[in-house]
N, C-alpha and C positions, 0 to 999 in steps of 0.2 A: 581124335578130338579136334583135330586144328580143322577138317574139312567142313565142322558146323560154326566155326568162326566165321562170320562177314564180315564181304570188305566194304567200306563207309561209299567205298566209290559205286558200287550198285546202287545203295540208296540214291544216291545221284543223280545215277542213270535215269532210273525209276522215275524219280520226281519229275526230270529235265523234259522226260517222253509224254508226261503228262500232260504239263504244262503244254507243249506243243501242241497236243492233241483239244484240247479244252481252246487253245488261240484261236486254232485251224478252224474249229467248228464256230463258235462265236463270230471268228471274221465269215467264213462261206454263209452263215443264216443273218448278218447285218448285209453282206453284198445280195445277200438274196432279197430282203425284204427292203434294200435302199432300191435296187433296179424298180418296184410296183409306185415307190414314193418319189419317182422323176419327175413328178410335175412339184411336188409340197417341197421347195425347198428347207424351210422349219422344222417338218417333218423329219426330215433325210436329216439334215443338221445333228436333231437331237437325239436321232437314233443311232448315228457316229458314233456323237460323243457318248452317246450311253454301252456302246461296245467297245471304246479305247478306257473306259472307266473298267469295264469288266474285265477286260484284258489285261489290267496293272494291278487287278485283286487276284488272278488268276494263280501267280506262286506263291501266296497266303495261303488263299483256300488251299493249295493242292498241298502245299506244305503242313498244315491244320488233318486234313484228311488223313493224309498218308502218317502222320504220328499215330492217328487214331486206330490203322491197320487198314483201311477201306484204301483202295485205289482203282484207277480204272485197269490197269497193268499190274501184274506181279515179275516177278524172278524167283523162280525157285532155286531156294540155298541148301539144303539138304540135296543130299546126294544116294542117289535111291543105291542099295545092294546089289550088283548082281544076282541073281538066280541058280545055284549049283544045279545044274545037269546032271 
């Protein structure tokens, strides 16, 4: 019975790797879309600041998600049986 207990620190984990991944990609597609917007500085400006806004909602959302069950990552906590041979 104790091997279907989790431990709080996966959740964690989970969450942590998330959020990384959600940062990673939001900053790589603002560095992409800031490099076509090198001449608008306005442009570039607002499209920063609208991916350092997204990026400070990011451990809400992932935190809101992952209650919900949905993540982009799991961990599996069950521990499958061996097979008798």
């Amino acid at each position: 019975m104790t091997d279907l207990i989790m431990n709080p620190g996966d959740q964690v984990f989970v969450w942590a790797v998330n959020v990384v991944l959600q940062v990673g990609v939001i900053a790589f597609f603002a560095s992409l879309i800031g490099v076509t917007l090198r001449r608008s500085c306005a442009a570039r400006y607002w499209l920063l600041c609208s991916a350092l806004i997204l990026v400070s909602l990011c451990p809400v959302f992932t935190a809101v998600v992952q209650s919900s069950g949905m993540s982009l990552i799991s961990v599996s906590m069950v521990q499958e049986k061996p097979i008798p041979h």
